[in-house]
C-alpha positions in Angstrom: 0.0 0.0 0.0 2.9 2.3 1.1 4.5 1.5 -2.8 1.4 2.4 -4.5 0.7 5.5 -2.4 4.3 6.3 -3.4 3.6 5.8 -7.4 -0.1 7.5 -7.0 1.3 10.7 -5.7 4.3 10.5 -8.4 1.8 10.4 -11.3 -0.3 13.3 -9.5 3.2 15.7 -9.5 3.8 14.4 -12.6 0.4 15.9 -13.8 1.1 19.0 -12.1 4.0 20.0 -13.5 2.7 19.3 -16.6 -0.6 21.4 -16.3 1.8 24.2 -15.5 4.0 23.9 -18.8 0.8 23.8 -20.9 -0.5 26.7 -19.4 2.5 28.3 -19.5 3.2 27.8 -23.0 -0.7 29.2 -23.5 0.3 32.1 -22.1 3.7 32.2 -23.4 2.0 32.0 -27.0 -0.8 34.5 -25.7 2.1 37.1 -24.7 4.1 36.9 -27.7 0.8 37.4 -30.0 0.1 40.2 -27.6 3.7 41.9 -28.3 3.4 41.0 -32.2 -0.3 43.0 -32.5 1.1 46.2 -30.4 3.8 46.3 -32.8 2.1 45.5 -36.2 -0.3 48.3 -34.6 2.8 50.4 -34.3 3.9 49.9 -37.6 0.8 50.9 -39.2 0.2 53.6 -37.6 4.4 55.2 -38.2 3.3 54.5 -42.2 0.4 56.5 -41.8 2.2 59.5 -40.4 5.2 59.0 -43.2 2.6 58.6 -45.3 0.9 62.3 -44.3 4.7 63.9 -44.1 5.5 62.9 -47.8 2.0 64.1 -49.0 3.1 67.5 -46.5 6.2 68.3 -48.7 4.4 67.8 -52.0 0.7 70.2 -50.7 1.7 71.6 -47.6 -1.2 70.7 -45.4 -1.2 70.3 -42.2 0.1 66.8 -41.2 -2.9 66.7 -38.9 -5.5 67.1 -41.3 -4.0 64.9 -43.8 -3.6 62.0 -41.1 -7.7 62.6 -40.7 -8.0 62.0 -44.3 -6.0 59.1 -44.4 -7.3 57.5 -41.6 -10.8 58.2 -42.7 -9.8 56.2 -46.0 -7.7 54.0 -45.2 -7.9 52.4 -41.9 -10.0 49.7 -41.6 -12.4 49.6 -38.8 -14.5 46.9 -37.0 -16.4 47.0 -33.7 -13.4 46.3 -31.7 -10.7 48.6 -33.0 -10.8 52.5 -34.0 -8.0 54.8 -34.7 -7.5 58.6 -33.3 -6.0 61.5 -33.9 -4.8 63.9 -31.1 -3.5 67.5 -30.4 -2.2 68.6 -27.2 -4.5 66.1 -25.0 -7.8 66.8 -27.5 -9.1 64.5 -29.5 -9.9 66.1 -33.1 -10.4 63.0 -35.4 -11.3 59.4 -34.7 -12.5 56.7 -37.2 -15.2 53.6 -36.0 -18.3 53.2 -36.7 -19.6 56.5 -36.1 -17.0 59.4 -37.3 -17.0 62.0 -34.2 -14.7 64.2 -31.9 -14.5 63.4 -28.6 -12.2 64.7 -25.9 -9.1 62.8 -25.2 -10.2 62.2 -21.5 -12.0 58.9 -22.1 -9.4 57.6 -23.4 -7.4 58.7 -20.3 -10.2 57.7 -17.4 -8.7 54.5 -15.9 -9.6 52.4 -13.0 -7.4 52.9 -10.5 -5.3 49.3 -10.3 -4.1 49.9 -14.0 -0.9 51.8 -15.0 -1.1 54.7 -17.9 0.5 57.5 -18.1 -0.9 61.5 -17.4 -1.5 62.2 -21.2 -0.5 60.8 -24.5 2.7 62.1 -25.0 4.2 59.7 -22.6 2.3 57.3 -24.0 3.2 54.9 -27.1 2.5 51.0 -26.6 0.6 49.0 -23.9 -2.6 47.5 -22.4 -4.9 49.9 -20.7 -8.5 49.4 -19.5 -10.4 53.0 -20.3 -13.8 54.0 -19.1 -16.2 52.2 -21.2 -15.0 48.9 -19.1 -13.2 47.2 -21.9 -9.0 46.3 -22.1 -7.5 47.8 -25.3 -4.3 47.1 -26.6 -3.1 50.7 -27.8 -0.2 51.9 -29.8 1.0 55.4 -30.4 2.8 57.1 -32.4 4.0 61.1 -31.5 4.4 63.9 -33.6 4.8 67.9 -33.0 4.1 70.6 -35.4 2.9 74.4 -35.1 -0.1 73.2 -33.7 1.7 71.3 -31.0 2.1 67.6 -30.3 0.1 65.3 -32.2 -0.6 61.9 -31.6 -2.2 59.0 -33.7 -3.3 55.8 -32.4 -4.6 52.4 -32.7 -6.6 50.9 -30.1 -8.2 47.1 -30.2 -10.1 45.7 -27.8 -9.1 42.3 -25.8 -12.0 40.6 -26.6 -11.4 41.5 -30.4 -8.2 40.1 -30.4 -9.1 36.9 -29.1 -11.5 36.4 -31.8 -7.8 37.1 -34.4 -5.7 34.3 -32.2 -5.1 31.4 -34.5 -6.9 29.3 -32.5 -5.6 26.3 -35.0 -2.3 26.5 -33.0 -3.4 26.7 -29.5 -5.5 23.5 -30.4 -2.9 21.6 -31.4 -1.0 22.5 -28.6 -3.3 21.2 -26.2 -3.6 18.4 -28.4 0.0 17.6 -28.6 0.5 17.5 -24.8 -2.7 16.0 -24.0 -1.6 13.5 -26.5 2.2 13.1 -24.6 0.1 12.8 -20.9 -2.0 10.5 -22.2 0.3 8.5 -23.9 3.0 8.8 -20.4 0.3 7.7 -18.3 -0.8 4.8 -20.2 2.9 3.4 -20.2 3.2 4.4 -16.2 0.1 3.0 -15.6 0.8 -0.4 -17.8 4.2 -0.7 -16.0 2.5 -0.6 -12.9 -0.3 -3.0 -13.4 2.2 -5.2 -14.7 4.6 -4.5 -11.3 1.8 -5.3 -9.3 0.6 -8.4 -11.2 3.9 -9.6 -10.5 3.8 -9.3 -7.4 0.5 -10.8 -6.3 1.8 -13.7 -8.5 4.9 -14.3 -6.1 2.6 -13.5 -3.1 0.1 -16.5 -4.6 2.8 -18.8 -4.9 4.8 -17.9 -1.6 1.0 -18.6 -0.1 1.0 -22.1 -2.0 4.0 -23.3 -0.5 3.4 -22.0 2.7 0.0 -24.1 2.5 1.1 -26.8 1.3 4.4 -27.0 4.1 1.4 -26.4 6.3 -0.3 -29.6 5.1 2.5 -31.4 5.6 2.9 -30.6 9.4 -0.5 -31.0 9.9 -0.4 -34.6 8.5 2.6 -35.2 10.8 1.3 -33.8 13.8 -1.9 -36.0 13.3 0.5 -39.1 13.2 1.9 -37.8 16.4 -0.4 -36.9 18.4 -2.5 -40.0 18.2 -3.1 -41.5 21.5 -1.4 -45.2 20.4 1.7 -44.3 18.9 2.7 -47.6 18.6 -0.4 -48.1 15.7 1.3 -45.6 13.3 4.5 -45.0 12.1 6.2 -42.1 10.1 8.2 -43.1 7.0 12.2 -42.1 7.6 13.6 -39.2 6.0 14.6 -35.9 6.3 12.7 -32.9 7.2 13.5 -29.7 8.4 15.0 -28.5 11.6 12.0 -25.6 12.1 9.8 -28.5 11.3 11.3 -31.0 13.6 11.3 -28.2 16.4 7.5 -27.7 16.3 7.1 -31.7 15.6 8.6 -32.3 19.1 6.6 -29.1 21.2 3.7 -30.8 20.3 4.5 -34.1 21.8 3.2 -34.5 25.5 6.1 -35.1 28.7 4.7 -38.8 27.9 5.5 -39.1 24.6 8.6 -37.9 24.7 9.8 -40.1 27.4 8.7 -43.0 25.1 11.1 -41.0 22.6 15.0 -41.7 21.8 17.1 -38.6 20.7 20.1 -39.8 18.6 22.6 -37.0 18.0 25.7 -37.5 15.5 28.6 -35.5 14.9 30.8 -35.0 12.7 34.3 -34.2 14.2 36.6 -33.9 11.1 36.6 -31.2 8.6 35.7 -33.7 5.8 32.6 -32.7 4.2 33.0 -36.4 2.7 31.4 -37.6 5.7 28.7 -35.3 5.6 27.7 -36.3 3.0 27.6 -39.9 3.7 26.1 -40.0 6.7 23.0 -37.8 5.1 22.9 -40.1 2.1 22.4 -43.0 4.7 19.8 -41.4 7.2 17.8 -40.3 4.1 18.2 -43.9 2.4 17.2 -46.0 6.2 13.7 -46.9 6.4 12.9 -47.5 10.1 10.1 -47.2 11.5 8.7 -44.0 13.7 12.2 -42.2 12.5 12.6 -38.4 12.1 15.7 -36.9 11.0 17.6 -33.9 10.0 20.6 -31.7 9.8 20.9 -29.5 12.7 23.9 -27.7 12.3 26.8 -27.4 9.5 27.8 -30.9 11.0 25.6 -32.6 13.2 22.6 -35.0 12.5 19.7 -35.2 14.9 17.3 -38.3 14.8 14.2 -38.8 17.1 13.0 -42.4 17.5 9.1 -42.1 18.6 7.8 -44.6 20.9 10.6 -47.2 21.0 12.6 -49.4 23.6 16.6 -50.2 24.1 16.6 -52.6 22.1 14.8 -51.1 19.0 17.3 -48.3 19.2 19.6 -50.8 19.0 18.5 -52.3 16.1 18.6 -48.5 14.6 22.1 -48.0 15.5 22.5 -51.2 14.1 21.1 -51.2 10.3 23.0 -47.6 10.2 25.8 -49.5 10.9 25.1 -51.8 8.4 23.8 -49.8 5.7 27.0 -47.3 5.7 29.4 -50.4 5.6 27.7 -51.3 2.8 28.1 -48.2 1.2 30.8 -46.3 1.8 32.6 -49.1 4.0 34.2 -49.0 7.6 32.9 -45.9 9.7 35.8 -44.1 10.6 36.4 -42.8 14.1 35.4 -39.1 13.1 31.5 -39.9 13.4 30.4 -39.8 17.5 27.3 -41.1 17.8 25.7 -40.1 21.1 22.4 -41.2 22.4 20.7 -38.6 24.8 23.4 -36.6 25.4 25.7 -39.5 26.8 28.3 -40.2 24.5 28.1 -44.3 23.4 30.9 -46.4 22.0 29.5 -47.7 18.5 31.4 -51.2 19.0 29.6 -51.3 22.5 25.9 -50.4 21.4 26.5 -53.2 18.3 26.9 -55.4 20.4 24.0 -55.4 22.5 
């Protein structure tokens, strides 16, 4: 749970940081549209005005007047832009829909959070909100003559200008990224499924073979813990030492008084005669026999329910079955019945 908290919360920075970049490339886009406009605005108005000085030198009219002219021909207009014409603060010319003067001052009446400057001379490209409400972007270019400064500008609304974004390449922006999320979070959410299919998979089988070692003690506790031992026997062989452990807390004081503990060790350093003496215990079929290997070299076996003399015969077919094998058994193996250490020649010949 800890892992997939880990992963989930990844994937939701992830997502974050990648909501930001698209909307910062919106706006990115949106700002350098924004700057492109003020300046195309800019441009056409400063070809206005050399357009009115080159006429000036040729007539001799005043600039002013010619820029109304040429503004009343020229420009086009729409119900988001208009173009003006200004002398010393006074509005003497503007084209929209309706041709009519106007004093400069609505131009100028801003809220009060917006930035413009006193008057128009300062003034030559921005955004400014003006008193009707709306957000114009305005550019401005400044003249001055006998009849004092002049200025002509441009002015289109926000809202217009959203209407001339190329919406075509905002869409496929947000289609491209949405596209690269999508396509991220399918591969992070595959690799994931797949991580945590794996993993159930090795938690089904480590289940399996926890059952199934489960099974097994329970079918040799059953054989134990019958009340007649000496009716059922367990086949030979080797089992665990965890396994043997909880084999022998179950048994009863009683039963494990009936019970023989054989240990054998291995003195030398010969793994040789480990190896034997495993391939033996495993290969001896006595009855009610439990073996294993308790440590790097020491055997432990556990005769259930048996007298002197079977041990003896235990101790006896070993014997036996290892001289048959691998021949004489050398001095290096103790064999030691509960804890008191027995001469092999002296329990064979019981």
């Amino acid at each position: 749970m800890r892992r997939k908290g880990i992963i989930l919360g990844i994937a939701a920075v992830f997502c974050l940081i990648w909501i930001v970049l698209i909307f910062y490339d919106i706006r990115s886009y949106s700002s350098n549209m924004h700057e492109w406009y003020r300046n195309h605005q800019a441009d056409m108005a400063e070809q206005y005005l050399k357009e009115a000085e080159r006429i000036n030198t040729v007539t001799g009219a005043p600039l002013k007047t010619i820029l109304a002219k040429i503004i009343e021909e020229d420009y086009p207009t729409s119900a988001g832009n208009y173009c003006f014409l200004a002398v010393d603060g006074q509005v003497i010319f503007e084209k929209d829909r309706v041709y009519k003067s106007t004093p400069l001052e609505k131009y100028l009446n801003v809220s009060s959070n917006e930035l413009l400057p006193g008057n128009l001379q300062d003034a030559f490209t921005g955004k400014y909100r003006i008193s009707d409400g709306k957000t114009y972007i305005v550019s401005m270019v400044k003249y001055e003559d006998a009849d004092g400064i002049c200025i002509m500008g441009i002015a289109t609304s926000e809202n217009y200008f959203s209407q001339l974004l190329d919406t075509k390449t905002l869409q496929f922006h947000m289609v491209f990224y949405t596209g690269v999320l999508a396509l991220l979070l399918m591969a992070a959410s595959y690799h994931v499924s797949t991580k945590l299919k794996q993993n159930e998979e090795q938690i089904a089988k480590q289940e399996m073979e926890l059952a199934s070692s489960r099974q097994v003690i329970d079918r040799l506790n059953d054989d134990i813990l019958v009340s007649d031992l000496g009716e059922k026997y367990l086949q030979s062989g080797f089992l665990s030492k965890d396994m043997v452990v909880k084999l022998m807390d179950h048994l009863t004081d009683e039963q494990l008084k009936a019970c023989v503990k054989i240990k054998i060790d291995i003195v030398s350093k010969d793994y040789g005669l480990v190896a034997n003496v495993a391939a033996i215990l495993a290969k001896l079929q006595y009855k009610k026999t439990i073996s294993c290997i308790w440590s790097e070299r020491e055997f432990r076996v556990l005769l259930l329910n048996v007298d002197m003399q079977e041990t003896c015969q235990f101790l006896q077919q070993f014997y036996q079955m290892y001289q048959l094998y691998f021949g004489k058994i050398p001095a290096d193996v103790q064999i030691q019945k509960e804890d008191v250490s027995l001469d092999w020649k002296v329990v064979y010949g019981i």
